[in-house]
N, C-alpha and C positions, 0 to 999 in steps of 0.2 A: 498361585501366580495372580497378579493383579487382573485386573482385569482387560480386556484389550481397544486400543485406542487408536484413532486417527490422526496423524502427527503431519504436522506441514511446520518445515524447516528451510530457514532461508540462509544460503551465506553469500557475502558479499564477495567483491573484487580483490578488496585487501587482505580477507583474510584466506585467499584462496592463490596468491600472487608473493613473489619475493621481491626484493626491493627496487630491484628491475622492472618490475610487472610484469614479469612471466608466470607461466601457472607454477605455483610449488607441488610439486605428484606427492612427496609428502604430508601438504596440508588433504589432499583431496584423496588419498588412500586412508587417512584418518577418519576423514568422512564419511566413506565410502564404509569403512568399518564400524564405524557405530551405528549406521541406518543398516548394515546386518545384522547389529545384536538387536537392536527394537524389532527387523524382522522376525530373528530367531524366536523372540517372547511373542508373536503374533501379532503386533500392532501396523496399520498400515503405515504408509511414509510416502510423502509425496514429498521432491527437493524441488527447489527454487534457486538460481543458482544465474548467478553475472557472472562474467568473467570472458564472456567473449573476444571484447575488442581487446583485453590482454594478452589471449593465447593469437588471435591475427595480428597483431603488431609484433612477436612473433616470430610468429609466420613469413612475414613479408619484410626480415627485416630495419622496420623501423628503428629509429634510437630515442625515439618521443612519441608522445600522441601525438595527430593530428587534428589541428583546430576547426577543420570544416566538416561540415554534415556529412557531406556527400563520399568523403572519403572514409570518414568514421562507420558509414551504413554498410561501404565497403569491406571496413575491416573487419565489421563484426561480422561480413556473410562470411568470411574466412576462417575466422576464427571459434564460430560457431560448433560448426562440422569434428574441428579439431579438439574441443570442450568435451563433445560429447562422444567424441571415439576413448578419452581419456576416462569418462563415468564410463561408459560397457567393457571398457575392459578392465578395470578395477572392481564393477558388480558381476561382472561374470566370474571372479574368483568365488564368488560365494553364492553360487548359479542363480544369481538375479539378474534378472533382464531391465533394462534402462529404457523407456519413452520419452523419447521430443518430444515435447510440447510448447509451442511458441505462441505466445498471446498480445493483442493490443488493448487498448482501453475499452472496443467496441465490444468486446465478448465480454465485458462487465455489465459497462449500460442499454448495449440492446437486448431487446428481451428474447428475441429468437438463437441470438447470439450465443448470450449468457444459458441457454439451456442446454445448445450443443456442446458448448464447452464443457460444461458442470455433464452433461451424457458420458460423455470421452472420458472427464476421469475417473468418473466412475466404471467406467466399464474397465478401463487400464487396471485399477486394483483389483476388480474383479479377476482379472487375466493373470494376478499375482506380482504385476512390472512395476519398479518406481518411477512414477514420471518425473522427467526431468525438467521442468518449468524455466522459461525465460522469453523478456519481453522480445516482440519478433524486429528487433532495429533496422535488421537490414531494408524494410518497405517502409520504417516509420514515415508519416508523411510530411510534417511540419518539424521535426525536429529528433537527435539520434532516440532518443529515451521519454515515455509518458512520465518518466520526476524520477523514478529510482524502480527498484525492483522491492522495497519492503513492502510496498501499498500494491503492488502486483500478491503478494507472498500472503497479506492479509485478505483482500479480494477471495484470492483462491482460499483460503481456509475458510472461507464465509461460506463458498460455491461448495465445498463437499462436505461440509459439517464437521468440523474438523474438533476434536475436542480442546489441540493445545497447539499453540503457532509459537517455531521459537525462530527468533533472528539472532544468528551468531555472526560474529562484529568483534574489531582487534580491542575490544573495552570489556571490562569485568561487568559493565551493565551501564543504568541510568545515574552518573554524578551529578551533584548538586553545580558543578563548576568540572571545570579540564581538571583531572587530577595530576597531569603531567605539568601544570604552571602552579596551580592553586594545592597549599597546604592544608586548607580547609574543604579543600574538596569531600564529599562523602558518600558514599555508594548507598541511592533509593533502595531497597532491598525489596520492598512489597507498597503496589500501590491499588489501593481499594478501586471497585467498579465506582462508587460516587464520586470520588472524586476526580477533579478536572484537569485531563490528565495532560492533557497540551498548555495547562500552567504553568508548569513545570521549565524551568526555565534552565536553558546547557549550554555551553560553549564548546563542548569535547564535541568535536565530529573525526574522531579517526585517523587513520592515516592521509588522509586526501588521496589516497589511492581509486577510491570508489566514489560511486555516485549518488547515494545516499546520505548519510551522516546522520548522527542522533536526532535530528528535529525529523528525518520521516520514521526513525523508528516510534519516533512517539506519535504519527501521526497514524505508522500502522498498529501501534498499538489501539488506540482509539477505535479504527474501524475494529479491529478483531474484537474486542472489549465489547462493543454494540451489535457485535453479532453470537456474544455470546462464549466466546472461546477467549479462555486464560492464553496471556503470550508473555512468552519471558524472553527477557534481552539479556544474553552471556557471552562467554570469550570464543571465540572457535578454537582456542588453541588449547583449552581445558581438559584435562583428561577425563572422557566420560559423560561428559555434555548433555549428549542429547538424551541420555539415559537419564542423567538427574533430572534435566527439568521435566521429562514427561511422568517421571515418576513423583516430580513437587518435593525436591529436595529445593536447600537453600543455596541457590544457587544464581546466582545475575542480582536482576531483577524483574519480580512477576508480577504482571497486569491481572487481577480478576475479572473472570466474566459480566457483563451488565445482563440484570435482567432485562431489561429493556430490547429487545432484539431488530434491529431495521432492517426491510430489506433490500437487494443488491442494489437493485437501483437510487434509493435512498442514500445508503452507505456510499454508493458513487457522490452523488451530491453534494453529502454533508462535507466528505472529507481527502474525495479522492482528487475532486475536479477541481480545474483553477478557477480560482476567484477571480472575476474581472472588472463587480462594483457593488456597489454600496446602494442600496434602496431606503430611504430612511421615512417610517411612517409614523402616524400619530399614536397615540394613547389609545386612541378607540379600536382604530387596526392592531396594533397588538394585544388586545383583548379580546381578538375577533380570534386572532390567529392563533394564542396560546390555550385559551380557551375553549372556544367553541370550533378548532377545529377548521376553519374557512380558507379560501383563497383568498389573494391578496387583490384586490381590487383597486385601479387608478384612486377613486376617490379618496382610499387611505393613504396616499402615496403624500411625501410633502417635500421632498428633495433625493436628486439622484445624483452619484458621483462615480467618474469612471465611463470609460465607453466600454459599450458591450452590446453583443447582438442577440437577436431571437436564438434561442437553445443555449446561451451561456450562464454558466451561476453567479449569482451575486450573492454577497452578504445580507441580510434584513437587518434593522436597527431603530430602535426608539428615538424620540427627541431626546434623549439621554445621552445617545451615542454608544450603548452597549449591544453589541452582536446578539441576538437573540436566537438568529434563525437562518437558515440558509437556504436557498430554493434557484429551480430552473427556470429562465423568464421566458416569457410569450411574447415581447415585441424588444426591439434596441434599446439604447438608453433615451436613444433622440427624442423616441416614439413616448416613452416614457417618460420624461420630461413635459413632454407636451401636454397628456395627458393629465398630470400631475394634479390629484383636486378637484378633480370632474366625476360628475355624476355619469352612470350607463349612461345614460340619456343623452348625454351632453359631447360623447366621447368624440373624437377627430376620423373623418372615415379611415378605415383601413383598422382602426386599435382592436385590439382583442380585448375583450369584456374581463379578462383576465390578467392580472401582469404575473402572476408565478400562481398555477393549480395547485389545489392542496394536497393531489397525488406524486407533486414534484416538488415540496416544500418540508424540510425539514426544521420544526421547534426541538431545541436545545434545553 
């Protein structure tokens, strides 16, 4: 027998919902079954899994989604409860026990956070249980979802070492184009850790059932990639799925691990958190930065674009205009702006001697 692995698997809304957007108990007893056979052969499994606000709309109901927040956080606290009474009683046929587990952004990027979470599921496997992962909407604060749940799916595969992250999706994988408009559409089949993988350019996003679509799978490809763990993107409706890709059959398409490994909080920065601007420096500071490693300092600053406050990321960028680098800033854009050019010495009172530390600064 192969040898035994840690597997964190994500499925989306669409491919767990019928045209309606109710849960399909078919799609999710299929599920449920193949993370028993990877159980059977020893390997852990931890699920990720949307679907909430489909199984509360419902519940209560509806004959559409609803457009506002506050109802949607509603739905989802309804439909949550009902998601997961659907996993424990489909893994109690094959005496596996199911764990909630509900996460927000903060248990990524805080560091006390991020270590009680990553404690929890560890111990969960320990305990023999699959956890059942999903963002916690019902309290979100500024909006129903932190972007989707595949960069929730990759995060967590980062947080317990996961060896293989697959996101199963109503698509055979990554097309060059929509295969459903485009005749030259072509399925990426394997895409190396060098190469850059949010290049890659798609128009296929899905059913629009879900909240996701192929531009965050490739963006949780990326993180998972930079943390080291192959991920492949395959069909959910596949026979055998999750089986092939952990076993590195040809199947989707699979991301190789980067050597390069960053961590949690890094991987937050570079790729999970929202962009809110552009910092554009000289020649000299990006030879500081790529190079030697440094913070980013006002005096290397030469133009700022976007408004953004203290703790939000921005882009980094040459007079060229090419992204180089990504990083957490230390003061507004205003602040920074002001700054723009100036020596320590020189600085405006109040500025941080810093505009992004090179502990919260990610080179590309």
């Amino acid at each position: 027998m192969a040898a035994t692995m840690r597997v964190v698997a994500k499925i989306g809304t669409s491919s767990i919902t019928d045209g309606q957007g109710h849960i399909d108990l078919a799609a999710i007893d299929k599920l449920t079954r193949e993370i028993a056979d990877l159980r059977a052969r020893g390997h852990d499994v931890l699920l990720v899994s949307s679907g909430a606000v489909a199984a509360g709309l419902a519940a209560l109901g509806f004959d559409r989604r609803p457009s506002d927040v506050l109802t949607l956080q509603a739905v989802s606290a309804v439909g949550q409860t009902r998601l997961m009474r659907v996993y424990n009683d489909d893994l109690a046929r094959f005496e596996l026990v199911g764990a909630q587990v509900l996460v927000d952004p903060h248990d990524f990027v805080d560091r006390s956070q991020y270590l009680h979470a990553r404690n929890t599921l560890h111990r969960l496997l320990e305990l023999g249980c699959v956890p059942v992962i999903n963002e916690n909407d019902a309290i979100a604060s500024d909006e129903l979802r932190y972007g989707d749940n595949d960069r929730i799916a990759a995060l967590v595969a980062h947080s317990v070492s996961a060896d293989v992250l697959v996101l199963l999706t109503d698509l055979d994988g990554l097309y060059t184009d929509d295969p459903r408009t485009s005749v030259e559409a072509s399925l990426v089949s394997h895409v190396a850790a060098d190469d850059p993988l949010l290049s890659i350019r798609t128009k296929a996003s899905g059913s629009g059932r879900g909240s996701g679509g192929m531009t965050s799978k490739l963006a949780a490809a990326r993180i998972a990639s930079w943390s080291g763990v192959r991920t492949v993107i395959a069909r959910a409706g596949r026979d055998g799925v999750l089986a092939a890709a952990v076993d590195g059959a040809d199947v989707g398409t699979t991301f190789a691990g980067h050597d390069r490994r960053l961590g949690a909080r890094k991987l937050w920065i570079a790729f999970a958190a929202e962009v809110k601007g552009t910092v554009v420096v000289d020649d000299g500071a990006r030879t500081a930065l790529t190079r030697r490693g440094t913070s980013l300092l006002p005096a290397g600053v030469r133009e700022v674009t976007g408004r953004f406050d203290e703790g939000d990321t921005v882009d980094v960028c040459g007079p060229d205009g090419e992204v180089f680098a990504r990083g957490m800033v230390f003061a507004s854009s205003t602040a920074v702006r002001a700054a723009a050019g100036r020596q320590t010495s020189d600085l405006p009172a109040g500025m941080p001697d810093e505009v992004i530390h090179r502990d919260d600064l990610v080179v590309f």
